[in-house]
C-alpha positions in Angstrom: 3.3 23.2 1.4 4.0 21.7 -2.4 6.1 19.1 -2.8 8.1 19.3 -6.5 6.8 17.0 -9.0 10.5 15.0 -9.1 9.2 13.2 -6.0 5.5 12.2 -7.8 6.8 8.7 -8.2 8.2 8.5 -4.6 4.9 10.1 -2.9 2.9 7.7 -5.2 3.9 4.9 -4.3 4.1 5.9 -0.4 0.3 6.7 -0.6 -0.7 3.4 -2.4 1.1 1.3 -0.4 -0.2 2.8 2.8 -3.9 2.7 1.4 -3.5 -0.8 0.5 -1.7 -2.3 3.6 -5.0 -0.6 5.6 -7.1 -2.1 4.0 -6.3 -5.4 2.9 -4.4 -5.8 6.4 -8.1 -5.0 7.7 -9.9 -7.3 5.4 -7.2 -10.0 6.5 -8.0 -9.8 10.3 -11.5 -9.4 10.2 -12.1 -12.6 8.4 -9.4 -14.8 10.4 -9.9 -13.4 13.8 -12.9 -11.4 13.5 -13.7 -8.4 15.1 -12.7 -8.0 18.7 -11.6 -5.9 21.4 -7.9 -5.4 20.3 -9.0 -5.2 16.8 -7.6 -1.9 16.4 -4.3 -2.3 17.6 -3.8 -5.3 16.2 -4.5 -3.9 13.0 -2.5 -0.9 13.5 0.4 -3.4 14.5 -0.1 -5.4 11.0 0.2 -2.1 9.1 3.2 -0.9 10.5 4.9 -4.4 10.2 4.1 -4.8 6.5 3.9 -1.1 5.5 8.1 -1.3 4.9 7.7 -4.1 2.5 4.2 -2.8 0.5 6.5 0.7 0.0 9.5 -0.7 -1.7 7.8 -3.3 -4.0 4.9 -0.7 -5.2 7.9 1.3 -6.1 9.4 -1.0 -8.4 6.2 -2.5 -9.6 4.4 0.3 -10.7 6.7 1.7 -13.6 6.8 -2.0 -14.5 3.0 -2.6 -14.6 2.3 1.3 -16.1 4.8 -0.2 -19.2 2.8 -2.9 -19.4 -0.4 -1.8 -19.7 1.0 1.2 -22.0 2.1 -1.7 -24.5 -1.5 -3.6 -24.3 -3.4 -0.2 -24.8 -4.2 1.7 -27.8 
């Protein structure tokens, strides 16, 4: 199954949001809490919370930051 390119942006920013809340959301618990027996959930809990917010705001801050660094580039 292809998905058409119109939804690029969309699918984009869905992937890097998800990618990013696992593993800063990881990164975050380990070092406060450490690693423990409901490590896991916990976690999984923490990406599902903040997943909703990460998808929106890549969304709009990625064309944002890709016009910046297109006017700083050669």
């Amino acid at each position: 199954m292809r998905i058409p390119a119109r939804f690029a942006p969309i699918l984009f920013s869905a992937m890097l949001s998800a990618i990013m809340v696992c593993i800063v959301s990881a990164f975050v618990l380990a070092i406060s809490q450490g690693i423990h027996a409901g490590f896991t959930a916990q976690w999984l809990k923490s990406c599902i919370t903040t997943w909703p917010i990460a998808f929106p705001t890549v969304a709009v801050v990625a064309p944002w930051a890709r016009g910046i660094v297109g006017r700083m580039t050669a």
